[in-house]
C-alpha positions, 0 to 999 in steps of 0.5 A: 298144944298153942292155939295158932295165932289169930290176927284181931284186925283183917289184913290184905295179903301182900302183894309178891313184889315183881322181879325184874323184867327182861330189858329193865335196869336191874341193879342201877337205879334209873337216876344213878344213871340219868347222874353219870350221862350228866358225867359223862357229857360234862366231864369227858369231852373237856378231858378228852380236848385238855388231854390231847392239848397236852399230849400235843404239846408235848409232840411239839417240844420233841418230847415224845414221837409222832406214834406214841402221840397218836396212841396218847390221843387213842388212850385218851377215851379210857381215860375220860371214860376212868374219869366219868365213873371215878367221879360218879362214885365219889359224888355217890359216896359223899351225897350216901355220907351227908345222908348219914350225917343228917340222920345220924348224930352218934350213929343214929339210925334215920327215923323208921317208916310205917307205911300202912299207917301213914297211908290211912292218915293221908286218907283221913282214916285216923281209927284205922291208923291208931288201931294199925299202931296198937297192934304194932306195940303189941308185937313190939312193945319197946317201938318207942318211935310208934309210940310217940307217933301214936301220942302224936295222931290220939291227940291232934286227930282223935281228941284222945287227950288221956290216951296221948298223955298215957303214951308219952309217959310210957315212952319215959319207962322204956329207955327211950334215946335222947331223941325220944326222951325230948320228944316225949317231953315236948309231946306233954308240954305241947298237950298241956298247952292245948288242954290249959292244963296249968299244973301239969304244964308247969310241972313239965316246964319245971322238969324240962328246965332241969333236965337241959339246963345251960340249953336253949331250949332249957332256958326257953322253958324256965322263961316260960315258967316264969311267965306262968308264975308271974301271971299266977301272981 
C-alpha cells in the first residue's frame, strides 16, 4: 500500500472562504454597480427629456393624439431604464474584450498568479518564496511560468547565479511558448551581463540574433554582438 503523502514544507490551513451575508450584493460586483448609477444618472434623464421632445412634436404636428402622447411620455422611463442597462452591457462587454485583447495575442492566457509566493517576496521572505516555487514544480514540473519566475528571484534576490542560469535552460527543454522562449532568452543575457560572463553572453547574443532575425530586438542583439567583438579586438 503507498504511503500517504507528506508535505516537506508546513502549510497553514486555508481558510473556508466566507459565503455571502444576508444584505450583501452577491452576484453584482460593487463597482459594476457604482458603473451603471453613473449610467443611470448621465444617460436617463437626457433620453427621458429628447424623448419627450420628440413625442411632443409630434403632438403638435397632429400626428398623433393627446392620450397616446400622455402614454409615450409614460413609456418614456422603461425605455430610458432598456437604454441604461443596454449600455452598461455593451461598455462591460468591450472593456471584458480589450482585457483579452491585452493578454491574449493568439489566444494567449493572462499571466498566472502565485499569491503565496508573491506575498513572501513583498515581505522580504525570498527563501521561503523560492522554496514555495521548488515544491510547485515538483507537482507541476511543466509550470514554465514558475520556473522562469523562480530564475528571476534566484538571480536578483539570492545571488544564486547557477540555479537562474540552470532554470532558464530548463525552460528551453520543456516546450515552452514563445513568450517563454524569449523570456528564457532575455533572462540568460541579462545574467550574463550581470555576471560579465562574456562568453557566454556572446554565445546567447549570437543565438538570440538568429533566433528573431529581420526584428528589432534581433537586430538589437547582433549590435550588441558586435560591439562585443569590437572591443575584443
Amino acid at each position: 500500500m503507498t504511503p500517504p503523502y507528506r508535505d516537506p514544507i508546513p502549510r497553514p490551513p486555508r481558510a473556508t472562504p466566507p459565503g455571502p451575508r444576508d444584505g450583501r450584493l452577491r452576484d453584482v460586483d460593487a463597482s459594476e454597480v457604482t458603473n451603471l448609477l453613473r449610467i443611470a444618472v448621465w444617460f436617463a434623464p437626457a433620453c427621458f427629456i429628447m424623448l419627450s421632445f420628440l413625442w411632443y412634436f409630434c403632438f403638435d404636428r397632429g400626428w398623433i393624439s393627446g392620450p397616446l402622447f400622455g402614454l409615450l411620455v409614460l413609456l418614456n422611463f422603461p425605455i430610458a431604464a432598456v437604454g441604461v442597462f443596454v449600455i452598461h452591457s455593451s461598455v462591460g462587454g468591450a472593456a471584458s474584450g480589450l482585457v483579452r485583447t491585452i493578454y491574449s495575442e493568439g489566444d494567449m492566457p493572462p499571466p498566472r498568479a502565485y499569491p503565496r509566493q508573491e506575498t513572501m517576496i513583498t515581505r522580504g521572505q525570498y527563501r521561503e518564496a523560492a522554496e514555495y516555487f521548488r515544491d510547485h514544480l515538483v507537482v507541476e514540473p511543466d509550470d514554465n511560468e514558475a520556473r522562469l519566475r523562480l530564475a528571476h528571484l534566484l538571480e536578483t534576490k539570492l545571488d544564486d547565479a547557477a540555479g537562474a542560469e540552470a532554470l532558464y535552460k530548463d525552460v528551453r527543454l520543456r516546450h515552452p511558448t514563445a513568450h517563454e522562449e524569449i523570456a528564457a532568452a532575455n533572462g540568460l543575457i541579462d545574467l550574463y551581463r550581470r555576471t560579465w560572463d562574456r562568453g557566454r553572453l556572446m554565445v546567447e547574443l549570437a543565438r538570440f540574433a538568429e533566433r528573431y532575425a529581420g526584428t528589432k530586438v534581433g537586430e538589437a542583439a547582433r549590435r550588441e554582438l558586435r560591439e562585443l567583438k569590437a572591443g575584443d579586438g
